[in-house]
C-alpha positions in Angstrom: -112.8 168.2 -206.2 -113.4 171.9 -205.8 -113.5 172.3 -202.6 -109.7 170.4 -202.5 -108.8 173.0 -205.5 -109.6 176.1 -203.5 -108.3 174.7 -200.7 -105.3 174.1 -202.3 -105.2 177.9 -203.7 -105.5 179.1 -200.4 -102.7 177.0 -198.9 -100.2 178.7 -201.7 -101.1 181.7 -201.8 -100.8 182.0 -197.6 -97.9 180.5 -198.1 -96.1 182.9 -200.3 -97.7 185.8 -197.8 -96.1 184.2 -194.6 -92.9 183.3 -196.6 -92.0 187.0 -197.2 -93.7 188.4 -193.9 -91.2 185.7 -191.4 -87.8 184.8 -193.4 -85.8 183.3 -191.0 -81.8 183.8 -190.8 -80.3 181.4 -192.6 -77.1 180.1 -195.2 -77.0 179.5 -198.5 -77.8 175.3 -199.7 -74.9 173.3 -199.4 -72.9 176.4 -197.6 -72.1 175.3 -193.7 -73.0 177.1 -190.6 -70.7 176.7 -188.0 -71.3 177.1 -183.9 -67.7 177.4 -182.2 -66.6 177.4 -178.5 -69.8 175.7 -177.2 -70.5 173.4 -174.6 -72.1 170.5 -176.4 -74.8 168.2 -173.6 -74.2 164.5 -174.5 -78.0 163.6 -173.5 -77.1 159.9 -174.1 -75.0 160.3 -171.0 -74.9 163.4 -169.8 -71.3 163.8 -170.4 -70.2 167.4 -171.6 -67.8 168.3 -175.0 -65.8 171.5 -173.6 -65.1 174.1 -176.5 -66.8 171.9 -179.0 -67.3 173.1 -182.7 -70.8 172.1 -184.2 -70.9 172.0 -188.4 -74.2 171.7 -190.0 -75.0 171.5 -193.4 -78.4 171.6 -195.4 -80.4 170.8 -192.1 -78.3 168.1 -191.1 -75.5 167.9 -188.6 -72.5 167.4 -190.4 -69.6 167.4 -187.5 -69.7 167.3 -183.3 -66.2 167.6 -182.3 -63.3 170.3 -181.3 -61.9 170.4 -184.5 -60.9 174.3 -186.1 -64.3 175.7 -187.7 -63.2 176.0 -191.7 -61.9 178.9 -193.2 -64.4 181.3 -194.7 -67.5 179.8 -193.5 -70.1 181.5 -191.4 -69.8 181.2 -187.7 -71.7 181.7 -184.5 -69.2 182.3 -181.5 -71.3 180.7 -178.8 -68.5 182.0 -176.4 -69.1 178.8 -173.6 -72.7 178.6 -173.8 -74.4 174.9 -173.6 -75.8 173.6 -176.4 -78.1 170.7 -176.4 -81.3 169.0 -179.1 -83.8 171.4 -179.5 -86.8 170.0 -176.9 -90.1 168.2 -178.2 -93.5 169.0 -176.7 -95.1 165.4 -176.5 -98.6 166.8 -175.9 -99.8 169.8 -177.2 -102.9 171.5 -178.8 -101.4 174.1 -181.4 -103.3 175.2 -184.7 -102.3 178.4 -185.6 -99.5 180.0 -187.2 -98.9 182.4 -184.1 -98.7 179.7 -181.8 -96.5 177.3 -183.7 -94.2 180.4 -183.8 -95.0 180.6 -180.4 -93.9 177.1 -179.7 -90.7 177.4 -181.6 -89.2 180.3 -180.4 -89.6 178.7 -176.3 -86.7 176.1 -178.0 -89.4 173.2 -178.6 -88.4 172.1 -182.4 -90.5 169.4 -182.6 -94.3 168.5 -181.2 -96.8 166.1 -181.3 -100.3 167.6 -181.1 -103.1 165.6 -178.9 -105.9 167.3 -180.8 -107.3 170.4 -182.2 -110.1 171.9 -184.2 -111.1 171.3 -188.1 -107.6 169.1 -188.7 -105.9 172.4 -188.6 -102.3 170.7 -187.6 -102.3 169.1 -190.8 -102.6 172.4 -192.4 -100.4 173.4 -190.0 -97.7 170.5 -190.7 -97.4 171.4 -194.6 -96.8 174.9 -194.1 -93.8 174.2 -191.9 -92.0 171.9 -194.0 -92.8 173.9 -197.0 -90.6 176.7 -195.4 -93.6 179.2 -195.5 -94.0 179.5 -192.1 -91.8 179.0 -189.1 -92.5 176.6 -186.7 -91.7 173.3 -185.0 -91.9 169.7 -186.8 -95.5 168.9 -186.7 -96.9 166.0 -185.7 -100.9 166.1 -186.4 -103.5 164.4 -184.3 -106.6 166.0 -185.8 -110.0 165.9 -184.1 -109.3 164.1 -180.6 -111.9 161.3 -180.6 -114.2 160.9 -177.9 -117.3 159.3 -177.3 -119.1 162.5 -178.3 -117.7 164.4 -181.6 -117.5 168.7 -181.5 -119.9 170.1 -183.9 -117.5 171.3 -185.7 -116.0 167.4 -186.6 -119.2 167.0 -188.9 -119.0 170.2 -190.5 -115.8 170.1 -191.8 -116.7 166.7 -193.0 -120.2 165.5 -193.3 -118.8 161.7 -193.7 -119.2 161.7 -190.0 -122.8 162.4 -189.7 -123.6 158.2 -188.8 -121.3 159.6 -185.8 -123.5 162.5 -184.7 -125.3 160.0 -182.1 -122.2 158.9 -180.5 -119.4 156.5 -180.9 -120.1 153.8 -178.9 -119.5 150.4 -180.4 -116.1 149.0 -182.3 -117.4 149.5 -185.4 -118.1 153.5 -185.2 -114.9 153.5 -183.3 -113.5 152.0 -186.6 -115.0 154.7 -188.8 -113.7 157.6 -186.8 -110.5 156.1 -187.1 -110.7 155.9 -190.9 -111.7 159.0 -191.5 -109.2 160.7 -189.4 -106.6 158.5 -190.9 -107.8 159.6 -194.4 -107.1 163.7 -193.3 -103.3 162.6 -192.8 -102.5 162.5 -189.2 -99.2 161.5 -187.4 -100.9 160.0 -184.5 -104.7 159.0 -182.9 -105.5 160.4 -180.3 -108.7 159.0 -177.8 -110.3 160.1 -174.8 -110.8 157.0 -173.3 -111.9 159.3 -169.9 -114.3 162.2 -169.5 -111.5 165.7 -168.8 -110.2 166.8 -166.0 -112.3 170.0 -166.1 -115.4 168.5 -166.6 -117.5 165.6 -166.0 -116.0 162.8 -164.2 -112.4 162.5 -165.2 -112.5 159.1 -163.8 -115.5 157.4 -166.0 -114.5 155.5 -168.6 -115.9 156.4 -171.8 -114.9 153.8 -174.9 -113.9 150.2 -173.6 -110.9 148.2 -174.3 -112.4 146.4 -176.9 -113.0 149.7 -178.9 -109.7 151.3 -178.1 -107.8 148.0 -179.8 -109.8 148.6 -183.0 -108.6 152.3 -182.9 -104.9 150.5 -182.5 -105.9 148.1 -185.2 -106.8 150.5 -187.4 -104.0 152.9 -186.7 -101.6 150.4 -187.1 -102.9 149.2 -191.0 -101.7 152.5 -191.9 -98.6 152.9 -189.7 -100.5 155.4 -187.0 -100.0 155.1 -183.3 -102.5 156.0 -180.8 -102.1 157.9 -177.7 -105.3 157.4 -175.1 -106.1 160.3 -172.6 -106.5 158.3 -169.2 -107.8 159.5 -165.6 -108.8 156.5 -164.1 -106.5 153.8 -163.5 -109.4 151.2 -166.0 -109.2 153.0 -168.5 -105.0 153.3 -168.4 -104.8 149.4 -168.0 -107.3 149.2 -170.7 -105.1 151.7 -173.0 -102.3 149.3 -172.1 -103.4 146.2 -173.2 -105.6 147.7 -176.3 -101.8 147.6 -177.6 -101.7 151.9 -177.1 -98.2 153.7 -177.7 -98.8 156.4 -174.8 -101.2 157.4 -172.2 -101.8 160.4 -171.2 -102.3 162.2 -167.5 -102.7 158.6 -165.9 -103.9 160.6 -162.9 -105.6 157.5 -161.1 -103.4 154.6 -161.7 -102.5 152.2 -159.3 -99.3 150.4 -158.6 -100.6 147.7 -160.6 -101.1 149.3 -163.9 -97.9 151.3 -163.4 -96.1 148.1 -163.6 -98.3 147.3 -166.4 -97.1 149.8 -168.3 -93.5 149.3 -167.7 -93.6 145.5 -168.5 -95.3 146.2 -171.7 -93.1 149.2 -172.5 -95.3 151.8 -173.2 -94.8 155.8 -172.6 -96.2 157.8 -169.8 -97.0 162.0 -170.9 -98.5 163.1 -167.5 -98.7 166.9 -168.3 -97.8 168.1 -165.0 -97.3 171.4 -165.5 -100.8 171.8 -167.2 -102.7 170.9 -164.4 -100.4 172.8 -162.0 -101.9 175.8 -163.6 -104.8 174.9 -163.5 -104.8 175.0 -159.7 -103.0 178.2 -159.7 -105.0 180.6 -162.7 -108.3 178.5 -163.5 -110.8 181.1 -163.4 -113.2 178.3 -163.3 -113.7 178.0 -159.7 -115.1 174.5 -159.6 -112.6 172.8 -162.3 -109.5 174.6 -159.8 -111.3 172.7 -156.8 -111.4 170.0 -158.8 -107.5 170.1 -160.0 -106.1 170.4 -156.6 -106.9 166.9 -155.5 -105.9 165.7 -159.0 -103.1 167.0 -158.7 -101.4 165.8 -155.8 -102.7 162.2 -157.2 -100.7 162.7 -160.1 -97.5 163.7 -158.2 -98.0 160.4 -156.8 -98.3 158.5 -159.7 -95.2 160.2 -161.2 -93.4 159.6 -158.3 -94.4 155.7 -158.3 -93.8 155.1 -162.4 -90.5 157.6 -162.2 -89.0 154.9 -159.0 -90.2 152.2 -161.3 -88.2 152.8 -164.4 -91.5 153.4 -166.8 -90.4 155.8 -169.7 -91.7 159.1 -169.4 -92.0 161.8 -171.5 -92.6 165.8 -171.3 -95.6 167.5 -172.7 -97.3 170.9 -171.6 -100.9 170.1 -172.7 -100.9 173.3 -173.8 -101.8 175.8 -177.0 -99.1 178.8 -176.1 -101.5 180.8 -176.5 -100.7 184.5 -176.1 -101.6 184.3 -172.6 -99.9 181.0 -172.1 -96.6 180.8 -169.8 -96.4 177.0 -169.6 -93.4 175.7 -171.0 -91.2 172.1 -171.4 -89.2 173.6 -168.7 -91.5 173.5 -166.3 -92.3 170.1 -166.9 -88.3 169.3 -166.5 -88.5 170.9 -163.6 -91.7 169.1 -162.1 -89.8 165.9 -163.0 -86.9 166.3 -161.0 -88.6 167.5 -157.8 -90.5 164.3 -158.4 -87.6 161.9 -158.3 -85.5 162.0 -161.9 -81.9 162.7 -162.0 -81.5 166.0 -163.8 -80.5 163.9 -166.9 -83.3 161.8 -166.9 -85.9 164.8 -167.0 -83.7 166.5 -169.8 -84.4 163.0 -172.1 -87.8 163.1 -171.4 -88.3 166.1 -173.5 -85.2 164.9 -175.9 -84.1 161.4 -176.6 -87.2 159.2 -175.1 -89.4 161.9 -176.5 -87.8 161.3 -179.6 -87.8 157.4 -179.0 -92.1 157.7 -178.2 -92.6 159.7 -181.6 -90.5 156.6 -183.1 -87.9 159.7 -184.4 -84.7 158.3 -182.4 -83.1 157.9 -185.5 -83.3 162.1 -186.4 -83.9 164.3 -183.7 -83.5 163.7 -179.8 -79.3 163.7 -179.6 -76.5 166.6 -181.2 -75.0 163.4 -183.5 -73.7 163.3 -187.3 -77.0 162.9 -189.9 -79.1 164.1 -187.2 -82.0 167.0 -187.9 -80.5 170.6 -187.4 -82.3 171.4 -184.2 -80.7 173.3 -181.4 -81.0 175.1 -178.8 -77.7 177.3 -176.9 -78.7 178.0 -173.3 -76.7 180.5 -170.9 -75.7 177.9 -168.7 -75.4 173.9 -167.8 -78.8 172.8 -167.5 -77.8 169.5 -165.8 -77.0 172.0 -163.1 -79.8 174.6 -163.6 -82.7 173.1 -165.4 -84.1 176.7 -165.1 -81.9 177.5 -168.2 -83.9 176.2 -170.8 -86.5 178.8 -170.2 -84.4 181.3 -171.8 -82.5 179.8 -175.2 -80.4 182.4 -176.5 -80.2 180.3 -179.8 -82.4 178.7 -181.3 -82.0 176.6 -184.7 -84.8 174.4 -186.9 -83.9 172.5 -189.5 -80.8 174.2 -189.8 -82.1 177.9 -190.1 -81.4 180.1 -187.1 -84.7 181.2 -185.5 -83.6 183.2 -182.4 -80.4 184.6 -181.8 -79.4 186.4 -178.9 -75.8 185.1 -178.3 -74.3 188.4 -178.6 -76.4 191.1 -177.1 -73.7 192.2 -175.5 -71.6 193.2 -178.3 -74.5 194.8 -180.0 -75.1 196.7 -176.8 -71.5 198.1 -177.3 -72.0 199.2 -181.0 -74.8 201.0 -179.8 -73.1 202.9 -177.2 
């Protein structure tokens, strides 16, 4: 009880310190914001509203249409820029404040973490919706379990110790389950493989058996489960345990490919993650180690994008200060591997959206929809390249970036 009563002190009174330190720009409740003259991207279709006029209203979107903007109400002239849904990150690792800032201001308005230290994204999660900290929608995965918990899992809560040995049967499967479950997570997420970087990324390391009681578990409570894969056993095994993604499926044959498809379930192969790490791993034996990898991904995108299964963008990745992967380089790594332009733009839109079960919120620009857009300088159906550079940016209805008329400041100035 005391511990949750300091904890709880601390939470408020960062809170109120991040509140006043990163106000965003925003309107008054109930008072419209209004985006005129912009191109608004259909991604249902990939059709295109000319000279469109975008109402929203207390973090909602209230109008898409070319009507007149309404007299006396703020305005953004977006002077023919394209405006689309702000992106979702399927796959990250962010648990700090800096980062989730980070992660905003790139355009990605939503994310589902794939694991981090101490249950910080839960933390994390509250903050943002509380409005004392800007950031994407999080959605928090916790500890990532695997067969063999970090140190710092039974510190932060010494109910694991009977863990500390390993978990390797259903029935400690089943209690690391629970008590991630009980810390308020969005998602599970397993390692059902040892990691790319280390190890052997293609031993399998819980069996199907034990990931189904994870999905069992999850399930009671309303939790889906996403299951890091290599090999192409432990995928099909994800599969059938009844998991809602698997991610990297690095190894997988044609067979389990189709697997997937029939049974519906999402692909997140991280591309771009793992083409950095053949490019700036300092780690000279985990870069040797990525090369092969891969070019075995590439060909397992390539198979599951010709075979219709649903895929979605993630960057794997903290954005960390250092960090220049981004959701458009996944968009980008999709196309060159066989998607239509509008395909690769869903995957980090509406099927994101449709994975995270949030299709009826975020993922299109529609009436009743969550207030998150993004304005890019350009059509990225065309250009994909775009997205790397939003000039606006808004979250839940407040503007976080806005850089649609630099020019005409640059004119004031002179």
């Amino acid at each position: 009880m005391l511990r949750s009563t300091v904890a709880a002190f601390f939470l408020v009174g960062l809170a109120v310190c991040l509140a006043q330190a990163q106000a965003p720009e925003g309107v008054p409740p109930n008072e419209p914001l209004v985006l005129i003259n912009g191109n608004v991207v259909n991604v249902r279709n990939g059709t295109i509203m000319a000279g469109a006029t975008v109402v929203l209203r207390n973090g909602k979107i209230e109008s898409v249409g070319t009507a007149a903007a309404p007299a006396g109400v703020r305005t953004i002239d977006l002077k023919g820029k394209y405006v689309l849904p702000g992106l979702i990150d399927a796959h990250a690792h962010v648990e700090t404040v800096a980062t989730a800032r980070r992660a905003l201001e790139s355009g990605v308005t939503t994310l589902r973490n794939a694991g981090v230290n101490a249950w910080y994204d839960v933390g994390l999660r509250e903050l943002v919706r509380s409005g004392a900290i800007m950031g994407p929608e999080v959605l928090a995965a916790g500890y990532w379990i695997r067969s063999r918990l970090p140190e710092g899992a039974f510190l932060t809560d010494p109910v694991l110790a009977p863990l500390m040995p390993g978990i390797e049967s259903v029935e400690a499967m089943r209690q690391a389950v629970r008590v991630t479950l009980n810390h308020g997570v969005d998602w599970i997420k397993l390692f059902a493989t040892e990691a790319g970087g280390s190890g052997d990324p293609r031993r399998q390391v819980f069996t199907e058996a034990e990931i189904r009681a994870a999905v069992e578990e999850g399930a009671a409570k309303g939790v889906a489960v996403q299951v890091h894969a290599h090999s192409d056993e432990a995928a099909a095994a994800a599969v059938r345990a009844g998991a809602r993604s698997v991610e990297h499926g690095t190894y997988m044959t044609e067979a389990t490919i189709a697997l997937i498809k029939d049974k519906g379930i999402y692909l997140v192969p991280t591309h771009a993650d793992f083409e950095r790490r053949t490019e700036e791993n300092e780690n000279v034996a985990a870069k040797l180690r990525y090369q092969p990898m891969t070019a075995r991904l590439e060909q397992t995108m390539r198979r599951a994008i010709k075979m219709g299964v649903k895929i979605v963008a993630g960057t794997d990745g903290a954005y960390a200060a250092n960090s220049v992967v981004r959701i458009p380089h996944e968009i980008a790594a999709f196309i060159r591997m066989g998607m239509t332009p509008l395909q690769a733009i869903q995957s980090a839109t509406l099927t994101a959206a449709e994975l995270l079960r949030l299709d009826k919120s975020i993922g299109v620009l529609e009436p009743g929809f969550e207030a998150d857009l993004i304005a890019v300088d350009g059509d990225p159906l065309e250009n994909s390249w775009v997205l790397q550079d939003p000039l606006l940016i808004i979250a839940n209805g407040r503007v976080v970036v806005n850089r649609t008329d630099l020019n005409r400041r640059m004119t004031e100035k002179q």
